[in-house]
C-alpha positions in Angstrom: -0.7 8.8 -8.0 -2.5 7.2 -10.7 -0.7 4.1 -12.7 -0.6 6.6 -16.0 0.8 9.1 -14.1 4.0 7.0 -12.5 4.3 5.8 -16.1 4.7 9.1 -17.3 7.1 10.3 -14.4 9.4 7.7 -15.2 9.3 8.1 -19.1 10.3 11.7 -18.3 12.9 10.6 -16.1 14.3 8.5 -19.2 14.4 11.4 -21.3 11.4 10.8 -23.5 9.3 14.0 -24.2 5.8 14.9 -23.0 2.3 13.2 -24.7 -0.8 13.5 -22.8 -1.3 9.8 -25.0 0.0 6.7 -22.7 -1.9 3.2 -22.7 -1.4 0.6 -20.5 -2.6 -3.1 -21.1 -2.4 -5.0 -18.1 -0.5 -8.3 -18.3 -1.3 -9.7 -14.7 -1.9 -7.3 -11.3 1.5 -6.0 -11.1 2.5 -5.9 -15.4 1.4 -3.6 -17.6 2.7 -2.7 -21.3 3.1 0.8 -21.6 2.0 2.5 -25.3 2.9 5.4 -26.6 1.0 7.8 -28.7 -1.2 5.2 -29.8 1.3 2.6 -31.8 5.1 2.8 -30.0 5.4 -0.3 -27.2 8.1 1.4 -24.9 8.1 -1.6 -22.5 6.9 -3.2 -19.3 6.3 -1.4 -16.6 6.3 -3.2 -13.4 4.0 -1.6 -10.4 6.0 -3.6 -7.3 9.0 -2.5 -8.8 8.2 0.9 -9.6 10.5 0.5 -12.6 10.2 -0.7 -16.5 11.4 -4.0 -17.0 11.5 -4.9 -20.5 
């Protein structure tokens, strides 16, 4: 599974809807911020984790 996709299963799982738009800007090799439709930060995901974390 690609890092977009994970990021997408788990915004799912937290109830927001569909976009085919997600960009992530990696922080360091395990920290990405995840966008949303081109201008929404949702958060950081965190890859080890498997889970968002801010």
């Amino acid at each position: 599974m690609s890092k977009v996709q994970e990021v997408k299963k788990a915004m799912l799982a937290l109830g927001y809807p569909e976009t085919k738009y997600i960009e992530l800007e990696d922080l360091d090799d395990s920290r990405s911020k995840v966008i949303y439709s081109g201008h929404l930060i949702i958060g950081i995901y965190d890859f080890k984790r498997h889970t968002f974390i801010d």
